[in-house]
VOLO-895518 format. One record per residue (C-alpha): residue number from 0; residue in three letters; x, y, z. Coordinates in Angstrom, 1 decimal. Layout:
N
   n res   east  north     up
 NUM ALA      X      Y      Z
...
% end
This chain:
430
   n res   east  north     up
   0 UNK   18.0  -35.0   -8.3
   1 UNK   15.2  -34.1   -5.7
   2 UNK   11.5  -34.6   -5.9
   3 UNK    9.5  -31.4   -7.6
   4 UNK    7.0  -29.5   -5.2
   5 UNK    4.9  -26.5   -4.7
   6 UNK    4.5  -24.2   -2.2
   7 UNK    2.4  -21.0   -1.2
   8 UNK    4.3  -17.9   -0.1
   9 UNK    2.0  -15.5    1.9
  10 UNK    2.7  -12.8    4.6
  11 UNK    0.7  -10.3    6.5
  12 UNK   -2.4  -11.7    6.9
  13 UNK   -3.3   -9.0    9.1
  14 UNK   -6.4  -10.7   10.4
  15 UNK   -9.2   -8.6   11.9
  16 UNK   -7.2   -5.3   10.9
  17 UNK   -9.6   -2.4   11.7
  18 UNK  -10.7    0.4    9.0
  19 UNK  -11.2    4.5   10.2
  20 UNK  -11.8    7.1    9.0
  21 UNK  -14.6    5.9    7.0
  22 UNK  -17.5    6.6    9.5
  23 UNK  -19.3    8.1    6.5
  24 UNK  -19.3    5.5    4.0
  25 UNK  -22.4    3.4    3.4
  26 UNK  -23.2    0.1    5.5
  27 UNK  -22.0   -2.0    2.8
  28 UNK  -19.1   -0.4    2.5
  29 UNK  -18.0   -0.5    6.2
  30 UNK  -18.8   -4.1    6.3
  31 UNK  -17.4   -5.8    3.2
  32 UNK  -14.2   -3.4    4.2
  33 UNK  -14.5   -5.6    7.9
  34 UNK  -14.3   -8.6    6.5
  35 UNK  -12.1   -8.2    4.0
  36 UNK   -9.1   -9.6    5.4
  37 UNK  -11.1  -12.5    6.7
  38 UNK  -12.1  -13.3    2.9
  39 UNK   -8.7  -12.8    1.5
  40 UNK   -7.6  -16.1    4.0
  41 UNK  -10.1  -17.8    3.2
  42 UNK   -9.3  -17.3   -0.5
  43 UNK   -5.8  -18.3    0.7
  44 UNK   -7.1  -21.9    1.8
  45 UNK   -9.2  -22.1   -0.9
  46 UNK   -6.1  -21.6   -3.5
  47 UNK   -4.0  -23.8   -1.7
  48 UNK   -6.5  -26.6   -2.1
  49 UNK   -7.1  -26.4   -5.7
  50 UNK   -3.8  -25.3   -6.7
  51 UNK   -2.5  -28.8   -4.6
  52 UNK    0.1  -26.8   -2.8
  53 UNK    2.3  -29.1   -0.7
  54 UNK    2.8  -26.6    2.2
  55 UNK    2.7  -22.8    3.2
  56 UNK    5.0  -20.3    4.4
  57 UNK    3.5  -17.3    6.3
  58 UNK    6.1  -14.7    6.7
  59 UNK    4.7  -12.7    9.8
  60 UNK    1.4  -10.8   11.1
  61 UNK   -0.8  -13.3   10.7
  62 UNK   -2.8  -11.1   12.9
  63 UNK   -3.0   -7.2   13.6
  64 UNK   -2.3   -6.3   16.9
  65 UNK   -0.7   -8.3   19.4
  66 UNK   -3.4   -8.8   21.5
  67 UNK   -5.0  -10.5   18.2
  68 UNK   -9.2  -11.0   19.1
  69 UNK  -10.9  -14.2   19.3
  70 UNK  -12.4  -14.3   16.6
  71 UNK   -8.9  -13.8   14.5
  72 UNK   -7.8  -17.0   16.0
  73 UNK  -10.4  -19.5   15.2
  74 UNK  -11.5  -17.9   12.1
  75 UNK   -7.6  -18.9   11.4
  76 UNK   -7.7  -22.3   13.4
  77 UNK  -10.4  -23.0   11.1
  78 UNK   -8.5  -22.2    7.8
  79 UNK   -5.8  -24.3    9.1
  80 UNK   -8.2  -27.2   10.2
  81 UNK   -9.4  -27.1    6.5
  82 UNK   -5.6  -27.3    4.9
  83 UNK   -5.4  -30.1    7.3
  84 UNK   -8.2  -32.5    5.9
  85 UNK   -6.4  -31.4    2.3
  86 UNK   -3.0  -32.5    3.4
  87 UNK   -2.1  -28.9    2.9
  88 UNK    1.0  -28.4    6.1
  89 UNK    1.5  -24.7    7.3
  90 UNK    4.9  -23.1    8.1
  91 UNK    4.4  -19.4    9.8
  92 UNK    6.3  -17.2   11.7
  93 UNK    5.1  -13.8   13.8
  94 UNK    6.1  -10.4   13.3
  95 UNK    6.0   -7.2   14.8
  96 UNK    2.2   -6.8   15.1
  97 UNK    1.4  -10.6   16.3
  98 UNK    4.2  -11.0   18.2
  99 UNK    4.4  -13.4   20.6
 100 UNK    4.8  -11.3   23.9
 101 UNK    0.8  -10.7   23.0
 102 UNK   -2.5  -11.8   24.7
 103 UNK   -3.3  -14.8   22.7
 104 UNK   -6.0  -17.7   23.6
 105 UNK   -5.3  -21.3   24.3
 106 UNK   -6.7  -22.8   21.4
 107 UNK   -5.0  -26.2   19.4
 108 UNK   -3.5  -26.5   16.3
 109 UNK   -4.3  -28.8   13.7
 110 UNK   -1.2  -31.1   13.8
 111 UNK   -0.2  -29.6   10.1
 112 UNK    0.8  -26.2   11.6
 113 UNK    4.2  -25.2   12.9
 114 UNK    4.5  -22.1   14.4
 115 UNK    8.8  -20.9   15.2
 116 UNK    9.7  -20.0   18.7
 117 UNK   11.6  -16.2   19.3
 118 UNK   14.1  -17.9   21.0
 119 UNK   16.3  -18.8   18.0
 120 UNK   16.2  -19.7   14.3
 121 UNK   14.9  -23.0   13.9
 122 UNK   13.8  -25.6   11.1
 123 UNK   11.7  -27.9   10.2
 124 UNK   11.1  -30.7    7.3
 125 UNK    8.5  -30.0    4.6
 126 UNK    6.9  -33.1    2.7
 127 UNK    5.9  -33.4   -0.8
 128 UNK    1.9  -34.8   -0.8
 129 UNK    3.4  -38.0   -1.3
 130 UNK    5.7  -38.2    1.3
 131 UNK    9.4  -36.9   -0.3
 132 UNK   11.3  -34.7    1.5
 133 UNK   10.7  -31.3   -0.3
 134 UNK   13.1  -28.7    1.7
 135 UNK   14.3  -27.6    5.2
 136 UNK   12.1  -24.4    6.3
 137 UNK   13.9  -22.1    8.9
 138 UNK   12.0  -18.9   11.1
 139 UNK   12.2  -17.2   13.8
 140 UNK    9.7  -15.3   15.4
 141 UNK    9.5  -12.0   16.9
 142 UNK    9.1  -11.8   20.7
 143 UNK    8.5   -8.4   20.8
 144 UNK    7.3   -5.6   18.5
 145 UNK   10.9   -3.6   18.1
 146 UNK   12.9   -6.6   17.2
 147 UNK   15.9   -4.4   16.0
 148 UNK   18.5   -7.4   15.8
 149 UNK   19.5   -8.6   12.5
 150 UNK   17.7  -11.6   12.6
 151 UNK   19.4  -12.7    9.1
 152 UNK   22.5  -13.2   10.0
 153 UNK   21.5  -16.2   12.8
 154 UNK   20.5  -18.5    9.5
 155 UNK   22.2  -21.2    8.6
 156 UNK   21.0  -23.5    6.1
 157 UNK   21.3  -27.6    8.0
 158 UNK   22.4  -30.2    5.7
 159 UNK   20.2  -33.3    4.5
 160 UNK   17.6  -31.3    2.4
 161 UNK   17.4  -30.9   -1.6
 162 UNK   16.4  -27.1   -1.0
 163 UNK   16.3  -24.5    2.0
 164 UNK   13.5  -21.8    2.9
 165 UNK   14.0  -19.1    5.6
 166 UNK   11.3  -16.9    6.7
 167 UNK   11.9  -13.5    8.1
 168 UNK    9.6  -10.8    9.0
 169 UNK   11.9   -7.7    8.2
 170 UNK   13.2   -4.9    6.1
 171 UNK   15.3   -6.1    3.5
 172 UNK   17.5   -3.0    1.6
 173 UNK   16.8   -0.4    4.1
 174 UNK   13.0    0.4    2.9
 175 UNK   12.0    4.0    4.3
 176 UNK    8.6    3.3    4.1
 177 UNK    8.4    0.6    7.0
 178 UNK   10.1    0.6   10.4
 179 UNK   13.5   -0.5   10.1
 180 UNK   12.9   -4.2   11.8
 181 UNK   15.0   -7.4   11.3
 182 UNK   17.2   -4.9    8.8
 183 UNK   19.8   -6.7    6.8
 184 UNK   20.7   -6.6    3.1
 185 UNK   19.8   -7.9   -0.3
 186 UNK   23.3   -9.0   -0.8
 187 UNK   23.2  -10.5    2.8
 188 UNK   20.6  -12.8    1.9
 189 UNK   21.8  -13.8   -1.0
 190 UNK   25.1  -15.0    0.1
 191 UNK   23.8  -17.2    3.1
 192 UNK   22.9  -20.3    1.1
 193 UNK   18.9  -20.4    1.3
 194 UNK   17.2  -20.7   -2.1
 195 UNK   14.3  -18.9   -1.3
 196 UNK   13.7  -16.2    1.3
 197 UNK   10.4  -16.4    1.8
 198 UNK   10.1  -12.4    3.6
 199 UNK    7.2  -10.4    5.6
 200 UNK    6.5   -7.2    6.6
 201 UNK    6.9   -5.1    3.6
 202 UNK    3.8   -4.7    2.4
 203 UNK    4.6   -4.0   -1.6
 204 UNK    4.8   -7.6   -3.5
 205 UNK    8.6   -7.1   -5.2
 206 UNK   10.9  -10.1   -6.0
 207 UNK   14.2   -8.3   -4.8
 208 UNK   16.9  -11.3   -6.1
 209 UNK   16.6  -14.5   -8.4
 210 UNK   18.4  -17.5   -8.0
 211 UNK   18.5  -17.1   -4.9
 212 UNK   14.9  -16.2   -4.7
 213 UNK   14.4  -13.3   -2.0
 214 UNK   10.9  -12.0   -1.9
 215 UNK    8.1  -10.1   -0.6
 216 UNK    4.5  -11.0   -1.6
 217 UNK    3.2   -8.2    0.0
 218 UNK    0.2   -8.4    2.3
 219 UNK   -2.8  -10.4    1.3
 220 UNK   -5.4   -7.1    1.4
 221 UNK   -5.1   -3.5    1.0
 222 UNK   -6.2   -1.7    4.0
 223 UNK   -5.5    1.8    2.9
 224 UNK   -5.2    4.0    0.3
 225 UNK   -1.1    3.5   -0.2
 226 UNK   -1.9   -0.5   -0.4
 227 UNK   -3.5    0.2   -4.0
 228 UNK   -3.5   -2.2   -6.3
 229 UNK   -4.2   -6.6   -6.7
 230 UNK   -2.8   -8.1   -3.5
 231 UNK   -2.5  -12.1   -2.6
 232 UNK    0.3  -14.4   -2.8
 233 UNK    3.5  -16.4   -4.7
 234 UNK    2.7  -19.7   -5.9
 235 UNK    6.2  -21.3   -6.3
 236 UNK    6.7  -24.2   -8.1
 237 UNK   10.3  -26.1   -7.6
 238 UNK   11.4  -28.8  -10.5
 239 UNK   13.4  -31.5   -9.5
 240 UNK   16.6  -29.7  -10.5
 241 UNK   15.5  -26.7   -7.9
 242 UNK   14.3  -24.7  -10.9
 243 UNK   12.2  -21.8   -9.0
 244 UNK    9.0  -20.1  -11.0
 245 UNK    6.7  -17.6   -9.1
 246 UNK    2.9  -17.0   -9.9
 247 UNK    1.2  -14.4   -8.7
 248 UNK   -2.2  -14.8   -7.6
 249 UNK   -4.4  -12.2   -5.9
 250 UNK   -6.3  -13.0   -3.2
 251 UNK   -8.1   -9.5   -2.1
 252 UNK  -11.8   -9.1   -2.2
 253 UNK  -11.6   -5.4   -1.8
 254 UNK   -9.5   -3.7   -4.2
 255 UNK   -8.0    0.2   -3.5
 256 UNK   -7.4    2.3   -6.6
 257 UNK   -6.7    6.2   -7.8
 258 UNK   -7.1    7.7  -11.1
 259 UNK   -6.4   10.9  -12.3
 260 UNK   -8.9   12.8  -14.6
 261 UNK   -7.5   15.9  -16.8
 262 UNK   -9.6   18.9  -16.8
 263 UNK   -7.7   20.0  -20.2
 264 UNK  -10.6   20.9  -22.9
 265 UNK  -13.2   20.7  -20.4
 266 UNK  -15.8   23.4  -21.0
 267 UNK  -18.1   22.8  -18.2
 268 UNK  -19.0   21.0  -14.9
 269 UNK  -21.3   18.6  -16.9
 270 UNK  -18.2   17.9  -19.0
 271 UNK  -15.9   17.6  -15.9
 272 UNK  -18.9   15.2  -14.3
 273 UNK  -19.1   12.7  -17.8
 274 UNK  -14.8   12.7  -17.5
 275 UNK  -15.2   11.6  -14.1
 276 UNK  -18.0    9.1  -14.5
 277 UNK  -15.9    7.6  -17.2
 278 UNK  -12.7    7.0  -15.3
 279 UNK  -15.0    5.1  -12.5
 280 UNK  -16.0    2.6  -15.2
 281 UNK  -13.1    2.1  -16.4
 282 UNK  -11.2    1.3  -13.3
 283 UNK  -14.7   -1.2  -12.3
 284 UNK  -14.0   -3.0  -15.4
 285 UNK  -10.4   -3.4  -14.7
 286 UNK  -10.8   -5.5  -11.0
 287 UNK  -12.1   -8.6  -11.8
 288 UNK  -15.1   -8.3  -10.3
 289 UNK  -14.3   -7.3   -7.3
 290 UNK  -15.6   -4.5   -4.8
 291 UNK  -13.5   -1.0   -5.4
 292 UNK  -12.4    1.8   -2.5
 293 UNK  -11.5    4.3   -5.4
 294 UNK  -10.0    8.3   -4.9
 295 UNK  -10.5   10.4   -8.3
 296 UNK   -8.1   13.3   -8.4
 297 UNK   -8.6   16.4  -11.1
 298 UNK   -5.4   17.2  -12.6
 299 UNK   -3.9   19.4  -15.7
 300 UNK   -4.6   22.7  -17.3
 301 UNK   -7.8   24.2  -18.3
 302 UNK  -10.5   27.1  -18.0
 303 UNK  -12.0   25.3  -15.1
 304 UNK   -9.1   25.6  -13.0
 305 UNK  -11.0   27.9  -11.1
 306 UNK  -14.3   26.0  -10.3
 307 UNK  -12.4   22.7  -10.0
 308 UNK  -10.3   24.4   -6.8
 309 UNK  -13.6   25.3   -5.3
 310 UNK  -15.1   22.7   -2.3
 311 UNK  -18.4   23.5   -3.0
 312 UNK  -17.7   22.2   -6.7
 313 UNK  -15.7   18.9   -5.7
 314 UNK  -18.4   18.1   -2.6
 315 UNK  -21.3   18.4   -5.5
 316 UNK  -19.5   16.3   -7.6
 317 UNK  -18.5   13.8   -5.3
 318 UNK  -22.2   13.6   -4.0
 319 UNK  -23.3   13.0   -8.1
 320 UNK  -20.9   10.2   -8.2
 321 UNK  -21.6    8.5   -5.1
 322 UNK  -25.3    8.6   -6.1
 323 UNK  -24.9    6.8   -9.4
 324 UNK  -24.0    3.5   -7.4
 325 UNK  -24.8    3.0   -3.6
 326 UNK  -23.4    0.0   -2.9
 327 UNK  -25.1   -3.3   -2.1
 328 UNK  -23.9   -6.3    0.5
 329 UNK  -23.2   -9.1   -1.4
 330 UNK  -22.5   -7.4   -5.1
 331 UNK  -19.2   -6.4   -6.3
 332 UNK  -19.6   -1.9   -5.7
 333 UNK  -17.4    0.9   -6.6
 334 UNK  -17.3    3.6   -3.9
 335 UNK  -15.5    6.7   -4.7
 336 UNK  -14.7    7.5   -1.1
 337 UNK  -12.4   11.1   -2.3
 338 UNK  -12.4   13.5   -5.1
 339 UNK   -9.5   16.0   -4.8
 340 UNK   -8.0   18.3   -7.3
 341 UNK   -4.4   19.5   -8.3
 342 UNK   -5.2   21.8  -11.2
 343 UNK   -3.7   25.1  -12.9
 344 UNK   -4.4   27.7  -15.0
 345 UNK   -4.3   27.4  -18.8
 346 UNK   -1.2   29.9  -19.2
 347 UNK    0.5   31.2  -21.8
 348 UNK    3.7   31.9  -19.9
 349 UNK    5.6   33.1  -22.3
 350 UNK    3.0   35.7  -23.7
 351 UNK    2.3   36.5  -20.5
 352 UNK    5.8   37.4  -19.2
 353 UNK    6.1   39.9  -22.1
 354 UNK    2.4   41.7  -21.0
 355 UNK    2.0   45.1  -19.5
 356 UNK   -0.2   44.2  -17.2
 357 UNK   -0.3   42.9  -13.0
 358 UNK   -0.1   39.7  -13.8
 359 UNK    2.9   40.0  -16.1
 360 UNK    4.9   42.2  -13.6
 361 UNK    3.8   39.8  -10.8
 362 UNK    4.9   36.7  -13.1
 363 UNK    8.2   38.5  -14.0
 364 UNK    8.9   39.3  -10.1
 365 UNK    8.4   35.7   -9.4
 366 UNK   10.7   34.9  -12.2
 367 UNK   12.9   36.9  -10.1
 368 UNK   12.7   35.8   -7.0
 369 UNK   13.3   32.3   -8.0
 370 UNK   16.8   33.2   -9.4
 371 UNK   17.6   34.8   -5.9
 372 UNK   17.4   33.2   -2.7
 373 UNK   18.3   36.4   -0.7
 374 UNK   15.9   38.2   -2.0
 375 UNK   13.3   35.4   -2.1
 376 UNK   14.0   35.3    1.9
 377 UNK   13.8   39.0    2.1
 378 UNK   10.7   39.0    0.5
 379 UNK    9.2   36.7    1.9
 380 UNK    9.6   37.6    5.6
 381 UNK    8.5   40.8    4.9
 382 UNK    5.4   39.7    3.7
 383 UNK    5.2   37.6    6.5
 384 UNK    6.4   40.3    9.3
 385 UNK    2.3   40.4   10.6
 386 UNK    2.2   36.8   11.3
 387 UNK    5.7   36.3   12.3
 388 UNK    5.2   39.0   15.4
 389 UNK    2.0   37.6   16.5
 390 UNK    2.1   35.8   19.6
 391 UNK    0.7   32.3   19.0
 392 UNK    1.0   32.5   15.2
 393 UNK    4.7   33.1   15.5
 394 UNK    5.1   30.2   17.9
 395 UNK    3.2   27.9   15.6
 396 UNK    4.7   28.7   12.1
 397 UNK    8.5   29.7   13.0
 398 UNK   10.1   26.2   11.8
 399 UNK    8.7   26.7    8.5
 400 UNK    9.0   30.8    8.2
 401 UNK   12.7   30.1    9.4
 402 UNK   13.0   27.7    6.4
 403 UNK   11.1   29.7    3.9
 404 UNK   11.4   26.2    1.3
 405 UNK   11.4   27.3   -2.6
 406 UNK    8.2   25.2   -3.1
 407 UNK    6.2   27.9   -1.3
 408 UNK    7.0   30.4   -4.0
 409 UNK    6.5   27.9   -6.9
 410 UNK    3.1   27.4   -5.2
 411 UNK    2.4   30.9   -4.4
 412 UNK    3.4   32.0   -8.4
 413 UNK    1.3   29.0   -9.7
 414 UNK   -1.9   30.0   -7.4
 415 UNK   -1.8   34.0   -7.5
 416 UNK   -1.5   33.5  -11.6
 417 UNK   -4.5   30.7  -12.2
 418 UNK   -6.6   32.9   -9.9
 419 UNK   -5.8   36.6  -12.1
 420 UNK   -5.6   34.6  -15.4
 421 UNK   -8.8   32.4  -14.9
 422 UNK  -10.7   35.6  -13.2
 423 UNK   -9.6   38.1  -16.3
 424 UNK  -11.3   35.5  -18.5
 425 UNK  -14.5   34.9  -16.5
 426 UNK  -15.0   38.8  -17.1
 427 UNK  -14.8   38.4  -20.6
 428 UNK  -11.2   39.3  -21.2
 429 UNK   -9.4   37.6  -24.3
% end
């Protein structure tokens, strides 16, 4: 039997990671957003304290760029100089954004931080608070950004330790969403004899293989739209029979959401206004108190297809919502930074296709056009002969024209309809 222990897995820190695009939003907004990753380390300490953690793993990108500021260093020295005066030792590794071919500063560590070389995988012995050997904790850095190598297969578990922990900052199963770095596979890492990969880099929180453990926490913050949802950390607790339990705990201080809102039934824009305003509260009441970067999106069939494609419609509304609630330093705030809308016409395609009228011969040529792609393609570069001979038009459109994808006349079909359906009944037609 081995002593029991706890440990915090967290990875891409992402210290001092910048925000754009968001020149626009209010002061408060820019600023909390600034801070943000600051506050979700800080939360990290402060979890690991109360939550008497025996150590942490940090699987990569502690910092965002290379040439990490001075002010992402000691704000992290001093994180680490806190876990120190808790007992709380640190276990990290860099990744492809903090790697160590970077500018850094020559500050000291607290003597409860270990930081692996890029030379080659190494280990080191993690204590229990009262002084038990806990596990063996294996990383390896990344010199440089591309680190293509698979890392993985240069881990070997050393004997003398009850349990083994490898960090690695790299794409496990071949994501397509992140740069293929470190690649290896699931199965790879679950034959090699750790009992908990302790993984970086990919920044969706997913628990890829139990017993052995191989996971990703994600990163500690959103920083964009595509990071929506609670991020933070594993709190893993071992028994003394190397029983493993994970417990999520969230960590962010700024929280990125999106919510759709159907326009079906909606007889006006007061109505479409109330929908939205609704969905905002409920998605403030669902974060815990925490400041919200949220995108509404207008969706489904209706009569107000129409005004709901318009800018001039979305921009009003937007400007409504953003006035019910301008954000204050210091309070948790809602900003609805986008309002976008994917909408159609409420159709009756079936009547419709039996009608003697232009929109049912349009729909019923549609119909078949769809069923034949040489015609489709016939069609369609006909109607696009104009463009296609221009000079600098035909230069910048001839990869798609010469690919003509079916989506275009799905689109086409589902826009020229709404607009003659939606129109005929804005003149009264039944």
């Amino acid at each position: 039997m081995s002593a029991s222990f706890r440990f915090i897995h967290a990875a891409d820190l992402h210290l001092d990671s910048p925000f754009r695009g968001l020149a626009k939003a209010p002061e408060a907004v820019r600023e909390e957003l600034a801070e943000s990753t600051f506050a979700a380390v800080r939360k990290l300490t402060e979890t690991a304290i109360e939550q008497k953690a025996d150590f942490i793993v940090i699987a990569g990108d502690l910092f965002d760029s290379a040439d990490r500021s001075l002010r992402a260093q000691l704000a992290l020295v001093k994180e680490w100089e806190r876990l120190c005066e808790a007992g709380v030792a640190v276990y990290a590794i860099h990744g492809n954004h903090d790697h160590l071919g970077g500018e850094r500063a020559r500050l000291e560590l607290p003597p409860n931080v270990h930081i692996f070389g890029s030379d080659q995988m190494t280990y080191q012995p993690a204590y229990t608070r009262t002084g038990e050997l806990a596990a063996h904790v294996y990383g390896m850095s990344y010199g440089e950004r591309a680190e293509t190598r698979n890392l993985a297969a240069t881990y070997h578990p050393a004997a003398g330790a009850p349990y083994h922990i490898a960090l690695l900052h790299g794409n496990a199963g071949g994501n397509q969403t992140h740069d293929p770095y470190a690649p290896c596979t699931v199965q790879e890492l679950a034959g090699s004899g750790f009992q908990y990969w302790a993984l970086g880099h990919i920044h969706k929180r997913e628990v890829l293989h139990e017993y052995p453990h191989v996971v990703y926490p994600g990163n500690i913050q959103g920083r964009n739209p595509k990071e929506s949802g609670p991020k933070g950390c594993y709190i893993v607790d071992v028994s003394d029979a190397s029983r493993t339990e994970l417990r999520f705990v969230p960590l962010d201080n700024v929280r990125w959401a999106a919510e759709d809102v159907s326009i079906e039934g909606a007889s006006s824009e007061q109505d479409l206004l109330r929908r939205l305003r609704q969905a905002a509260a409920a998605v403030r009441d669902g974060q815990d108190g925490r400041a919200v970067m949220l995108r509404l999106r207008l969706v489904g069939c209706g009569e107000l297809h129409l005004k709901a494609s318009q800018q001039a419609t979305l921009a009003a509304l937007l400007e409504e919502l953003q006035a019910d609630d301008e954000p204050v330093a210091g309070a948790p705030w809602l900003y609805i930074y986008e309002l976008s809308a994917e909408t159609g016409a409420a159709i009756d395609w079936d009547t419709l296709a039996g009608e003697d009228s232009f929109a049912g011969e349009l729909l019923r040529l549609s119909d078949r056009l769809r069923s034949n792609e040489d015609e489709w393609r016939a069609f369609a570069l006909s109607a696009l002969e104009d463009a296609r001979m221009h000079a600098k038009l035909g230069r910048i459109g001839r990869d798609k024209w010469d690919k003509l994808p079916a989506e275009w006349l799905n689109d086409a079909r589902e826009l020229a309809l709404g607009w003659i359906v939606s129109g005929d009944r804005g003149r009264g037609r039944s």
